[in-house]
C-alpha positions in Angstrom: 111.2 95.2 120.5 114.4 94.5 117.9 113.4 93.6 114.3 116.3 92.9 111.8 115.4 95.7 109.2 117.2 94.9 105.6 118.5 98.8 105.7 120.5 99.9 108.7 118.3 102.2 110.8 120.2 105.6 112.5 120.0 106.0 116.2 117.1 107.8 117.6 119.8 111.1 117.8 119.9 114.9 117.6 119.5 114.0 114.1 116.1 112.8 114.3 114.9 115.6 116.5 116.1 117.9 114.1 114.0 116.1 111.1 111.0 116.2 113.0 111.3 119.9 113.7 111.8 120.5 110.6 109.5 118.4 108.5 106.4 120.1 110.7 107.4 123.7 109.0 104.9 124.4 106.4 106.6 124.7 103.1 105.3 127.8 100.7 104.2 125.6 98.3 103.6 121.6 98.1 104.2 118.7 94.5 100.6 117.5 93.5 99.3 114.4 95.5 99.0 111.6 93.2 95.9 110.6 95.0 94.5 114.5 95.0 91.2 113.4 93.4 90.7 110.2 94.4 87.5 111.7 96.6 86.2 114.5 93.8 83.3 112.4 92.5 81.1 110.1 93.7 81.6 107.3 91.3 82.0 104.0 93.4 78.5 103.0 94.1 79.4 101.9 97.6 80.1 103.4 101.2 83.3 105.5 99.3 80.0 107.7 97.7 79.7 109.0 101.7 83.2 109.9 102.0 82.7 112.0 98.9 79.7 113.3 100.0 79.4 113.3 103.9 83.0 113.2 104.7 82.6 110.4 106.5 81.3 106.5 105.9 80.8 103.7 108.2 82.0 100.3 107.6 81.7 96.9 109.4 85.4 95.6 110.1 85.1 93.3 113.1 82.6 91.0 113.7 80.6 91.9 117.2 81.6 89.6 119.6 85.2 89.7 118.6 85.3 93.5 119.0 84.1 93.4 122.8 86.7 91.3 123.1 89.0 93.9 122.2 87.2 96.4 124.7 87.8 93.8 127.6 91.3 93.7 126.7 91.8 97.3 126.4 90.0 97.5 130.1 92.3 94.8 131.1 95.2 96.8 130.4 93.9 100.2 132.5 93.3 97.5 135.5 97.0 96.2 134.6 98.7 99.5 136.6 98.7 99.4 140.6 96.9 102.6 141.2 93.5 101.2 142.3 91.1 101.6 139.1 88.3 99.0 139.4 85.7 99.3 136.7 83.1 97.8 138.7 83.5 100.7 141.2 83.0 103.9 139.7 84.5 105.6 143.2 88.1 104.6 141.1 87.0 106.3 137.8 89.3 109.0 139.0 92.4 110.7 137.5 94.2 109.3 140.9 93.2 105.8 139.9 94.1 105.6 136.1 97.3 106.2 134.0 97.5 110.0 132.5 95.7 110.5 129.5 94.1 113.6 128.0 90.3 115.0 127.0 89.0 112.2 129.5 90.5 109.2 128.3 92.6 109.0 125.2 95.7 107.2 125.6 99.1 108.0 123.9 101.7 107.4 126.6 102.9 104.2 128.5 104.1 102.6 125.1 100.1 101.9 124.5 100.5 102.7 120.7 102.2 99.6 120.5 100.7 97.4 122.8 99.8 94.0 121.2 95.9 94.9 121.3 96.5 97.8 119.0 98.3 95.9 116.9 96.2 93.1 116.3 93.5 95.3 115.4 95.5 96.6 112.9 95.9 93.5 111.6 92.5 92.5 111.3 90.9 91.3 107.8 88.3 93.8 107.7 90.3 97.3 108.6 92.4 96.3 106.2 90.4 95.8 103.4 88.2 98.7 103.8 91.7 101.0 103.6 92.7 98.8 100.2 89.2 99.6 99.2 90.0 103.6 100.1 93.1 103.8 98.0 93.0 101.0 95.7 95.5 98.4 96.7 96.3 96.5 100.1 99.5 97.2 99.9 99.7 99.7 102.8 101.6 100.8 105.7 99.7 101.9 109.5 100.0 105.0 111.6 101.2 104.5 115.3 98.3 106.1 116.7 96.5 105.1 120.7 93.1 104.6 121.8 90.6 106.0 123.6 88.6 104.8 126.9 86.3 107.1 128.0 84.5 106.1 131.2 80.7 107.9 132.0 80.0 110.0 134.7 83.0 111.5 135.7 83.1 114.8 137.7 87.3 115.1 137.7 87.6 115.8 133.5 87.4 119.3 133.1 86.1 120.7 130.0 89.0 120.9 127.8 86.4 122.5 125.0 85.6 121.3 121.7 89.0 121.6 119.8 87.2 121.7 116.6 90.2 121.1 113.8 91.3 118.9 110.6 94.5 116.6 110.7 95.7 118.1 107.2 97.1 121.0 106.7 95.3 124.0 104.8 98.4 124.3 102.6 97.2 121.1 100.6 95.0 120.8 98.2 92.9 117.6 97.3 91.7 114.1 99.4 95.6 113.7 101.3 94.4 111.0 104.0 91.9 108.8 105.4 91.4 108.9 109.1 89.9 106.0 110.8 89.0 104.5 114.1 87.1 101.2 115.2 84.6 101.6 117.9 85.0 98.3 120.3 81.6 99.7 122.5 77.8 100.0 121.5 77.8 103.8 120.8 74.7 105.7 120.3 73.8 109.4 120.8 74.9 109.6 124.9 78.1 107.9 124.4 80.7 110.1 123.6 82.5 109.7 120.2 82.9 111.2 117.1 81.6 114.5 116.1 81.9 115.1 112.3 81.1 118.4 110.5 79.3 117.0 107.8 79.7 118.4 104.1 82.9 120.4 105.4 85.3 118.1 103.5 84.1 119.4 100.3 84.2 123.0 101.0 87.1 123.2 103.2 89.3 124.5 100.3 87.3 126.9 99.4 87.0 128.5 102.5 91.0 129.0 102.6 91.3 129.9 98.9 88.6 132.8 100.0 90.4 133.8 103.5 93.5 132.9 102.7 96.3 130.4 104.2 98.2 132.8 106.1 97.5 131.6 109.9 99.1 128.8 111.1 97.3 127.4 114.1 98.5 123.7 114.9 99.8 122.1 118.5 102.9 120.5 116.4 102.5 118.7 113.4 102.2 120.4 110.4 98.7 118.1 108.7 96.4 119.9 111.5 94.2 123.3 111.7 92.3 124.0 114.5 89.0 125.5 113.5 88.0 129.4 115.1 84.2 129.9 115.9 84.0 132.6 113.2 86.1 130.1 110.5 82.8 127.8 111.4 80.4 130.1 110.8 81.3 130.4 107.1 80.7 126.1 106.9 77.3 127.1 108.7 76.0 129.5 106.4 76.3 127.0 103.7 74.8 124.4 105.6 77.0 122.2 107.5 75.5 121.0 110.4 77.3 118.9 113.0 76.9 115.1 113.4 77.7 112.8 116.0 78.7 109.4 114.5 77.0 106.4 116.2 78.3 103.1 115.6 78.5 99.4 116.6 80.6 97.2 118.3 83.4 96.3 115.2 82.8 99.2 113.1 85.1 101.1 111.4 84.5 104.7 111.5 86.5 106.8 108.2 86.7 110.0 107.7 88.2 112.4 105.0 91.4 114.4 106.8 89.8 117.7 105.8 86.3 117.1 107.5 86.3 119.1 110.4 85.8 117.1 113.7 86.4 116.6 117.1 85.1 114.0 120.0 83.2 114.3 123.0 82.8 112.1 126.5 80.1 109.9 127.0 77.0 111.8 128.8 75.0 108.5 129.4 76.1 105.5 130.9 77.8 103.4 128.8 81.9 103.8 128.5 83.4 105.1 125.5 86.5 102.1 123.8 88.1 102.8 120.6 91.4 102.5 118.5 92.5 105.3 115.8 94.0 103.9 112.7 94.9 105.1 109.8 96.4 103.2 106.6 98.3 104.5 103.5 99.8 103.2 100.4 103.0 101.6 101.1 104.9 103.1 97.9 104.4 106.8 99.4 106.8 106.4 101.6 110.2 108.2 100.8 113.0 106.1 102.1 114.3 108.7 105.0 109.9 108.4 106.4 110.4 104.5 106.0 113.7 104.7 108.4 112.1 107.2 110.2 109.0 104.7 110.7 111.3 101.7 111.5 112.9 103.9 114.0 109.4 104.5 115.8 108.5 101.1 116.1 111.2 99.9 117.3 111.3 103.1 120.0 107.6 102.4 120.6 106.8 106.3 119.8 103.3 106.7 118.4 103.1 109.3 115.1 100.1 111.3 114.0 97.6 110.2 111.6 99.4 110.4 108.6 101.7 107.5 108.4 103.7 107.9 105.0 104.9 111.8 105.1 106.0 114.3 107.5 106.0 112.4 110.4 105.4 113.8 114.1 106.5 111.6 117.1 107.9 112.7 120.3 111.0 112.0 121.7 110.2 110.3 125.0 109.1 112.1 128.2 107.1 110.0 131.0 103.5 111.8 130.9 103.4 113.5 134.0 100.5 113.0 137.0 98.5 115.7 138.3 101.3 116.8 140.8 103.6 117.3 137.9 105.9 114.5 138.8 106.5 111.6 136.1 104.5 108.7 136.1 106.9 105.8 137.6 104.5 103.5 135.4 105.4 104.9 132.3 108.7 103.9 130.8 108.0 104.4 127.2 107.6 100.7 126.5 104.2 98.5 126.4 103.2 96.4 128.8 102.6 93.5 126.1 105.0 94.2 123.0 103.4 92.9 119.6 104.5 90.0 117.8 106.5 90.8 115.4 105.3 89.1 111.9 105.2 89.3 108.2 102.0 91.4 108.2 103.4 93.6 111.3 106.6 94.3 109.1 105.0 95.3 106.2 102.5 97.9 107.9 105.6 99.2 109.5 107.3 99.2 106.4 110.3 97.1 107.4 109.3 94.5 104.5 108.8 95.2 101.4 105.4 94.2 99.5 
């Protein structure tokens, strides 16, 4: 996927292995985050008041019939590898039958963070607005993050648990990211989905500045804290109580990075579709994260959540099938590559605003 880029970008070499290691140790101390209080208040008199409040808001961003659109091209794309799936035969809703993916149907291999779907949801009117309207301008820049498709009544997905965590680190303090994802499926109470702590967004800092930040419990990155049962407890007793988001075909789903959350499989019988995006303010970005993003895109790596500062993407290794052998499917590249243009270059960052 070569874009010219007005700044030469380095190779993807030791070097950049070496930055991401080292950008996901957790400093002693971080600078203030000019956006810190952004979410302190709730003074806007629109769905922003239940971000401050809930921890979460939901927000139309794609009309209906558009967005199940989107879900049959995201289903297109599963029935796209030879390896049988067929999702009018649920015999095929098998690991066996269906690229690898992990908790029962999120996707983050195969190049599928930059697939041409992903990206024109990214794209779309709506999500973007309802990020300018989070920070205050719409001039932002996108994560690389996948999808999810979670098919019902599976009996191969064991239970990975609940994985209850936040995607920013316990060292910061203040609002640091929005989290978002748009729901391309009707999604009521059986259908898998989001499960949102409520309230937890507003005490979370509290509850470190009283037990401390010592621990460091993430799987890589260094904006993510996995939650114990007992850490949970203290959110309970000051009542907390968890919430399963349901949402319609187009909307957008937001969330403050420090609401706890996790998601769960569909128990009923519809499938679970969905693409995670988040969006930041383009002038965050230092000029080593906007090479570093540039480099990404045009590697087809997907990052974490938080798109402008201390990045976390993988250097490339095929997912691997349930015999351990690499998927022959997967060669780090998407099946459909996005077209690149002017709004595509700016999320990335390779243009300015």
């Amino acid at each position: 996927m070569p874009v010219a880029v007005a700044t030469p970008v380095e190779p993807a070499t030791s070097s950049f292995k070496k930055l991401f290691t080292e950008r996901t140790t957790p400093p002693p101390e971080l600078p203030p985050f000019v956006y810190a209080d952004r979410f302190d208040k709730p003074v806007f008199g629109d769905w922003r008041d239940e971000l401050v409040t809930k921890g979460y808001a939901v927000v139309k961003a794609v009309p209906t019939e558009k967005a199940l659109e989107y879900r049959e091209r995201m289903f297109q794309w599963m029935e796209s590898f030879p390896l049988g799936f067929d999702r009018a035969d649920p015999l095929t809703w098998k690991n066996e039958h269906l690229p690898v993916h992990m908790k029962g149907g999120m996707f983050h291999g195969y190049g599928f963070c930059h697939e041409q779907v992903l990206w024109d949801l990214r794209c779309e009117d709506g999500v973007i607005d309802a990020f300018a309207k989070v920070w205050g301008t719409d001039e932002l820049i996108t994560s690389f993050d996948g999808g999810s498709i979670m098919l019902p009544k599976r009996t191969d997905v064991p239970d990975g648990g609940k994985w209850e965590h936040m995607d920013q680190s316990h060292y910061r303090k203040g609002f640091y990211c929005c989290q978002g994802l748009v729901n391309l499926n009707y999604n009521g109470p059986e259908d898998g989905g989001l499960m949102v702590l409520e309230g937890s967004s507003k005490l979370v800092e509290e509850h470190f500045d009283v037990h401390g930040r010592h621990s460091y419990k993430s799987w890589g990155p260094f904006d993510w804290h996995g939650f114990t049962d007992e850490e949970q407890q203290w959110f309970y007793d000051r009542g907390c109580k968890w919430v399963k988001v349901c949402a319609e075909p187009g909307d957008l789903i937001l969330w403050d990075s420090r609401t706890m959350h996790y998601n769960v499989r569909p128990s009923g019988e519809r499938d679970r579709v969905c693409s995670y995006i988040c969006m930041a303010p383009a002038h965050l970005l230092s000029d080593d994260d906007r090479k570093l993003r540039v480099h990404c895109f045009e590697a087809c790596k997907g990052t974490t959540h938080v798109p402008f500062a201390a990045i976390f993407a993988r250097e490339f290794d095929p997912v691997k099938r349930s015999d351990g052998n690499p998927c022959p499917h997967d060669t780090g590249r998407p099946k459909n590559p996005p077209t690149v243009n002017d709004r595509v270059e700016k999320l990335v960052g390779i243009k300015p605003y």
